[in-house]
MARGU-44781 format. One record per residue (C-alpha): residue number from 0; residue in three letters; x, y, z. Coordinates in steps of 0.05 Angstrom, whole numbers. Layout:
residues N
<guse><resi>NUM</resi><resn>Ala</resn><X>X</X><Y>Y</Y><Z>Z</Z></guse>
...
This chain:
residues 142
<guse><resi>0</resi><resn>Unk</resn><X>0</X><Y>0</Y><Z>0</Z></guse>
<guse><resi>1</resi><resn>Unk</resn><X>32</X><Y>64</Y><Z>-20</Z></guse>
<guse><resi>2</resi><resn>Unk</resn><X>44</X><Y>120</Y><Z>29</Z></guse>
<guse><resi>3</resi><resn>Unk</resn><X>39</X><Y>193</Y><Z>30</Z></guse>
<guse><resi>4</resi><resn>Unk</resn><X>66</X><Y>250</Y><Z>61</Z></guse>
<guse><resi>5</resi><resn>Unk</resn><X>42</X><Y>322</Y><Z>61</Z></guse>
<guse><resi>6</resi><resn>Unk</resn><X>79</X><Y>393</Y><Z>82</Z></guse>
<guse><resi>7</resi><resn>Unk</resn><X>61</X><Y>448</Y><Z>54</Z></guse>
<guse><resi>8</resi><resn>Unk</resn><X>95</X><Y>520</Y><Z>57</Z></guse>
<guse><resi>9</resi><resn>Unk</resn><X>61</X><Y>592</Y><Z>53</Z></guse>
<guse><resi>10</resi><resn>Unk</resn><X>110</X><Y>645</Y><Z>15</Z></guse>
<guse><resi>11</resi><resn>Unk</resn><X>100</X><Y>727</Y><Z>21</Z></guse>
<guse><resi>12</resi><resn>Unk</resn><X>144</X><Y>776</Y><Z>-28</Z></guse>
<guse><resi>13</resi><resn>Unk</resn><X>193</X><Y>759</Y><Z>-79</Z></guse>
<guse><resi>14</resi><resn>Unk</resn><X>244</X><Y>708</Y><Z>-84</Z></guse>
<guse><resi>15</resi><resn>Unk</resn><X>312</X><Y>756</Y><Z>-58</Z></guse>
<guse><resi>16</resi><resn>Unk</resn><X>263</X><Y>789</Y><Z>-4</Z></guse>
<guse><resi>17</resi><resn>Unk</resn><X>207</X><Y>743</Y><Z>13</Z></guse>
<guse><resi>18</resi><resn>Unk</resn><X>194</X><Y>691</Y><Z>67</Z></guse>
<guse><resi>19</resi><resn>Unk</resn><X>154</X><Y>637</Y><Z>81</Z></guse>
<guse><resi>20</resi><resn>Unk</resn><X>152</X><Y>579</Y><Z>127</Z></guse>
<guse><resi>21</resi><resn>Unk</resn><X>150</X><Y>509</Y><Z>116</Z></guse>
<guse><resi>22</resi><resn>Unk</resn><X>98</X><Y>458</Y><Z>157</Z></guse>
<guse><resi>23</resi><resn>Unk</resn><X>108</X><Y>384</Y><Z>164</Z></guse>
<guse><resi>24</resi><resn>Unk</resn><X>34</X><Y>372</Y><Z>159</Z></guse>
<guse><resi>25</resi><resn>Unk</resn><X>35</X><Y>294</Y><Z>159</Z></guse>
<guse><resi>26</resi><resn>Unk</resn><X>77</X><Y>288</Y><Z>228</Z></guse>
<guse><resi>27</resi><resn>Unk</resn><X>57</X><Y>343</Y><Z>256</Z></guse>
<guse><resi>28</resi><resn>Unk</resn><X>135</X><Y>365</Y><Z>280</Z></guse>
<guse><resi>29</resi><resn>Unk</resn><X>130</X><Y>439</Y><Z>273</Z></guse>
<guse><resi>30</resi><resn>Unk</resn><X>133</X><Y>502</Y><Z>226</Z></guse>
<guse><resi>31</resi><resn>Unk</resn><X>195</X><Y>518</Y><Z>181</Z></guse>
<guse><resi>32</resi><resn>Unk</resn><X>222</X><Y>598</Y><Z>171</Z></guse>
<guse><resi>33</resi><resn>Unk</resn><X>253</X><Y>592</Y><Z>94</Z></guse>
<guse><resi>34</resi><resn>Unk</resn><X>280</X><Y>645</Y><Z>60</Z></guse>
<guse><resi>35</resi><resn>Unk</resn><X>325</X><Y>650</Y><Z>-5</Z></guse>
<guse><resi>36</resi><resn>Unk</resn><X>378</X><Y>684</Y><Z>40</Z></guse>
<guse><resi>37</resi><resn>Unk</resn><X>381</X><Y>624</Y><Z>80</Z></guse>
<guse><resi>38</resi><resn>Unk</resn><X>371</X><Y>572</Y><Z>17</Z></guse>
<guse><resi>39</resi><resn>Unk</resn><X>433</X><Y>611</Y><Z>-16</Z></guse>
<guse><resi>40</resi><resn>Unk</resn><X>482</X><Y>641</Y><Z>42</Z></guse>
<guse><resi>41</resi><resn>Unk</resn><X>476</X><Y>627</Y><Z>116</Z></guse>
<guse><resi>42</resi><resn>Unk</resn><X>423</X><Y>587</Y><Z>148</Z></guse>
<guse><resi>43</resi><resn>Unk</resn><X>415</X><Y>632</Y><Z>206</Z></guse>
<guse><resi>44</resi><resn>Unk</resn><X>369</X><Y>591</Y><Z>248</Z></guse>
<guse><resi>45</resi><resn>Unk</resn><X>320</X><Y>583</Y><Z>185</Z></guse>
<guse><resi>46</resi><resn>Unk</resn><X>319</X><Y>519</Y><Z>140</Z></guse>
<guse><resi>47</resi><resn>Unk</resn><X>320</X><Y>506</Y><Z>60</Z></guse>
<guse><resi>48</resi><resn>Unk</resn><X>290</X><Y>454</Y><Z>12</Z></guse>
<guse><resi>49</resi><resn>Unk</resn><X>371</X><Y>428</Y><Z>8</Z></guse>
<guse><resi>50</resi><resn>Unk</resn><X>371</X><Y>420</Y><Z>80</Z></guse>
<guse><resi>51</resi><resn>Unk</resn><X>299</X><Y>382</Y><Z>84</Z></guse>
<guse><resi>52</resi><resn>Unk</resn><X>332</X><Y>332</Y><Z>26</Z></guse>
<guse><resi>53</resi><resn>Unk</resn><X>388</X><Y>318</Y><Z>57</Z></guse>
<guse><resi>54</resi><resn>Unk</resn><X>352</X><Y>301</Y><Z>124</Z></guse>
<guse><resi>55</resi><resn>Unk</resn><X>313</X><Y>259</Y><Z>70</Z></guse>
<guse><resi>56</resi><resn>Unk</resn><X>366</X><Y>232</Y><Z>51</Z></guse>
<guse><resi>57</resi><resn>Unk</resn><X>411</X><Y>212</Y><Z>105</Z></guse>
<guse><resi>58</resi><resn>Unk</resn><X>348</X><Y>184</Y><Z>139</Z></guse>
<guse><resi>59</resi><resn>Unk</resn><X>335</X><Y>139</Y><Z>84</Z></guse>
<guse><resi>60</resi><resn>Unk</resn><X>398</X><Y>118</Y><Z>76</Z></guse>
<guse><resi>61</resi><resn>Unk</resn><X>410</X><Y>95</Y><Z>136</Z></guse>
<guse><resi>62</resi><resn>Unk</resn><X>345</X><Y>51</Y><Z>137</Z></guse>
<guse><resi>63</resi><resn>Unk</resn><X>371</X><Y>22</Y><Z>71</Z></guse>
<guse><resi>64</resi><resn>Unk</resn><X>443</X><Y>-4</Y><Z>107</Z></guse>
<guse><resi>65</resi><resn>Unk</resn><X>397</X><Y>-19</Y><Z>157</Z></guse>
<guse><resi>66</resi><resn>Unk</resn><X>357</X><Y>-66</Y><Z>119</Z></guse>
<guse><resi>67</resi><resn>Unk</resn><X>413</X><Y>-95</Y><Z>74</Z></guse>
<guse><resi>68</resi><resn>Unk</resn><X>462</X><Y>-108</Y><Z>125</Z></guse>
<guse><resi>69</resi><resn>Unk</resn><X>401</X><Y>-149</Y><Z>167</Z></guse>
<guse><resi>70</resi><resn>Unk</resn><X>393</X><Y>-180</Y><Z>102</Z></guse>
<guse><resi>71</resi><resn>Unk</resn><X>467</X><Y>-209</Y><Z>104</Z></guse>
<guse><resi>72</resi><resn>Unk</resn><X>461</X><Y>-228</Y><Z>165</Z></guse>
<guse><resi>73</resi><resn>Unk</resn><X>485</X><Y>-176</Y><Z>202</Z></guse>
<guse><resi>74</resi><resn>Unk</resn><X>473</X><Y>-126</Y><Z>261</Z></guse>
<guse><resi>75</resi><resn>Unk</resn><X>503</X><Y>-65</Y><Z>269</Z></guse>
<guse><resi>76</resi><resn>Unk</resn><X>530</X><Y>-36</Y><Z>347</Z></guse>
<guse><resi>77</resi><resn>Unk</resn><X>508</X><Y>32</Y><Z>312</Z></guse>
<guse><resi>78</resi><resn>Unk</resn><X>503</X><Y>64</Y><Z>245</Z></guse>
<guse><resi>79</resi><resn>Unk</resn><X>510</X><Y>141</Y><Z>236</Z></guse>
<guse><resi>80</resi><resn>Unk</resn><X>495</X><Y>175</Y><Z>171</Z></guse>
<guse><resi>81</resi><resn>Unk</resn><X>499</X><Y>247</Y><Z>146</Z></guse>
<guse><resi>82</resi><resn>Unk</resn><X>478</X><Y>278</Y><Z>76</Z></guse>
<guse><resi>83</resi><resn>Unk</resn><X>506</X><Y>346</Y><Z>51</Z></guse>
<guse><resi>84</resi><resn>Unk</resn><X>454</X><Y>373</Y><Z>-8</Z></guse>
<guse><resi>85</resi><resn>Unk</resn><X>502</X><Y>416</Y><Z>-57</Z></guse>
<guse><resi>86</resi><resn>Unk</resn><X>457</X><Y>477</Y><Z>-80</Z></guse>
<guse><resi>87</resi><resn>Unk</resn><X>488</X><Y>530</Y><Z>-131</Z></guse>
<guse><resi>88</resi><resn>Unk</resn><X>440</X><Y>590</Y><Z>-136</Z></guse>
<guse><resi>89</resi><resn>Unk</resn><X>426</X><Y>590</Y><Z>-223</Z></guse>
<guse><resi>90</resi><resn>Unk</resn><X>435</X><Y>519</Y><Z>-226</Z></guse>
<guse><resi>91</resi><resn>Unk</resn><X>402</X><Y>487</Y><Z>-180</Z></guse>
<guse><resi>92</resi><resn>Unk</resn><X>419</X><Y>424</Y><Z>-139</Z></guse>
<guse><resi>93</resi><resn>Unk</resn><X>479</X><Y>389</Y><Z>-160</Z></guse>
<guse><resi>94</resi><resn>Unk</resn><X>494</X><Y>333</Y><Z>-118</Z></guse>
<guse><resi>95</resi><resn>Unk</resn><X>486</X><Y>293</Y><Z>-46</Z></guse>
<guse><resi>96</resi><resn>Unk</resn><X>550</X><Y>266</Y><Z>-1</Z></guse>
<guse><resi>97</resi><resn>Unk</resn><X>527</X><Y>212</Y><Z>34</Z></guse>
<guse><resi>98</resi><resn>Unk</resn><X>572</X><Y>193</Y><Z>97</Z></guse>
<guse><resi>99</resi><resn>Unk</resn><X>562</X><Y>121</Y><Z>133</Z></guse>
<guse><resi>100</resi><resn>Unk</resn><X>604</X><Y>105</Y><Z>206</Z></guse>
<guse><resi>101</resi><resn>Unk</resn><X>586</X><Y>41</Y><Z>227</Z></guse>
<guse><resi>102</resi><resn>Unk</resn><X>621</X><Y>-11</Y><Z>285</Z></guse>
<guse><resi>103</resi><resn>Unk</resn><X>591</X><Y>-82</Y><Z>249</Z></guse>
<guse><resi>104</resi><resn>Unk</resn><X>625</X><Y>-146</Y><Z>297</Z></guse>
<guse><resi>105</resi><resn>Unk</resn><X>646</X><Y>-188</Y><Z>249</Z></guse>
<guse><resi>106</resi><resn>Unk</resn><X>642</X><Y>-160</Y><Z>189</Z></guse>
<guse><resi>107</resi><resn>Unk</resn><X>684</X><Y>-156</Y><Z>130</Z></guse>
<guse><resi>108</resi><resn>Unk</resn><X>714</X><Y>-91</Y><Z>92</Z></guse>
<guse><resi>109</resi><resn>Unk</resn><X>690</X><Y>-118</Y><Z>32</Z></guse>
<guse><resi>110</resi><resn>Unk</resn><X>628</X><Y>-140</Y><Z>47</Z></guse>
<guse><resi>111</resi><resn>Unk</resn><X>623</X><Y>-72</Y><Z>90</Z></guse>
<guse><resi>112</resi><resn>Unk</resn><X>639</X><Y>-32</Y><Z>28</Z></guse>
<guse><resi>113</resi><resn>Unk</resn><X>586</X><Y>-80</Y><Z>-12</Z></guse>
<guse><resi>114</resi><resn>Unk</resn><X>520</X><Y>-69</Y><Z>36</Z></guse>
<guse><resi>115</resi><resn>Unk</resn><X>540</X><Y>9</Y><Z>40</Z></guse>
<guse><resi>116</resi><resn>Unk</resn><X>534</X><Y>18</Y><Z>-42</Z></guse>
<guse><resi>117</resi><resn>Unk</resn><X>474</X><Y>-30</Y><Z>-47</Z></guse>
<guse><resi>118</resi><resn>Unk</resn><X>446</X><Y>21</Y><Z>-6</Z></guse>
<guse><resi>119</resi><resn>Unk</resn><X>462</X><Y>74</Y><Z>-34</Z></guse>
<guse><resi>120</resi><resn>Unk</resn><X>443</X><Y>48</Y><Z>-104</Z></guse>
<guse><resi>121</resi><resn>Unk</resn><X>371</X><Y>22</Y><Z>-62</Z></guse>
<guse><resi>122</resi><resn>Unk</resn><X>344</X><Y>83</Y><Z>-26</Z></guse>
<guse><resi>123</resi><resn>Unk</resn><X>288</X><Y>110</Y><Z>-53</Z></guse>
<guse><resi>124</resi><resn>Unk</resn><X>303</X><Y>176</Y><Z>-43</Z></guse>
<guse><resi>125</resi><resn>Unk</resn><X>373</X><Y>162</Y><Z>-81</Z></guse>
<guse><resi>126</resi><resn>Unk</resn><X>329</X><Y>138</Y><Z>-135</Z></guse>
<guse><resi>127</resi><resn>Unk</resn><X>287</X><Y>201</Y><Z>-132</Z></guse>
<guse><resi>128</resi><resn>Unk</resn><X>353</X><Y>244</Y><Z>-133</Z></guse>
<guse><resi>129</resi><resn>Unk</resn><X>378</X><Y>207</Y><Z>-188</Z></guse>
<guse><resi>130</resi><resn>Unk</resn><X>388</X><Y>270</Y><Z>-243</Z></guse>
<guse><resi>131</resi><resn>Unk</resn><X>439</X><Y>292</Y><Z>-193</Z></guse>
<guse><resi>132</resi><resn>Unk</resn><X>513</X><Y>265</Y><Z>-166</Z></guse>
<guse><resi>133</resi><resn>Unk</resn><X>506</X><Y>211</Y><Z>-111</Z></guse>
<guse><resi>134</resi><resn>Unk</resn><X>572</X><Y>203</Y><Z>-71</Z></guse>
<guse><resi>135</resi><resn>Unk</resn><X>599</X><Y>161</Y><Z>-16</Z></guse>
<guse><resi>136</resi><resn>Unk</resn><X>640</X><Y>158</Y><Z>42</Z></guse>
<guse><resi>137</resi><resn>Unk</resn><X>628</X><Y>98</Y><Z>88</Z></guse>
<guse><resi>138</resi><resn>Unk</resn><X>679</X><Y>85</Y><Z>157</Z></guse>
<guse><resi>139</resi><resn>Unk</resn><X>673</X><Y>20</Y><Z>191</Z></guse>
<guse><resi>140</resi><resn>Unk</resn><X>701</X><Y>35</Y><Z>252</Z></guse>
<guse><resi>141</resi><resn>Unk</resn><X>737</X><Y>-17</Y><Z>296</Z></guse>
């Protein structure tokens, strides 16, 4: 059964001097400030569509390894994953750096190395991002 999700974001003036905000309407987890100023230079305490994908992101990837390193038998001590969303204003977004720390008993590098890009390859929201770069750094620490 498919699954949706809903936010929705009210906007006021034009793009270099407007603001709006941002609600997560399906959880329920609050109101967003956005502003180009913060989507283009410094965040300064508001958020941007690049910052909502990467927390998109990262969160998805990490429920991929999650589910592919299960599937190999596997459990993980703890898995920590980060996303950084590339934006250049007049071109758009040009890429995602996903980062993966994991402790895995157990576990070989290789097969480490082969979970980490099955996921990375499987996550949706990799799939949904696929028009831009998709890159990798995965530590499996001791």
């Amino acid at each position: 059964m498919a699954t949706i999700r809903n936010a929705h974001t009210g906007w006021v003036g034009d793009l270099p001097t407007g603001a709006g905000q941002v609600t997560l309407d399906s959880s329920g987890l609050g109101t967003f400030d956005v502003t180009w100023k913060a989507r283009a230079e410094a965040a300064e305490g508001k958020t941007s569509p690049e910052e909502l994908i990467a927390a998109a992101h990262s969160s998805c990837f990490a429920m991929a390894f999650s589910n592919e390193l299960s599937s190999a038998g596997h459990a993980a001590d703890y898995v920590n994953t980060s996303a950084a969303v590339t934006f250049v204003p007049g071109t758009g977004i040009t890429g995602s750096h996903l980062t993966l720390a994991a402790k895995i008993p157990g576990i070989s590098q290789e097969d480490f190395d082969r979970i980490a890009n099955a996921a990375k390859a499987g996550c949706p929201v990799s799939a949904a991002l696929a028009g831009i770069e998709i890159t990798l750094d995965a530590t499996l620490d001791a």
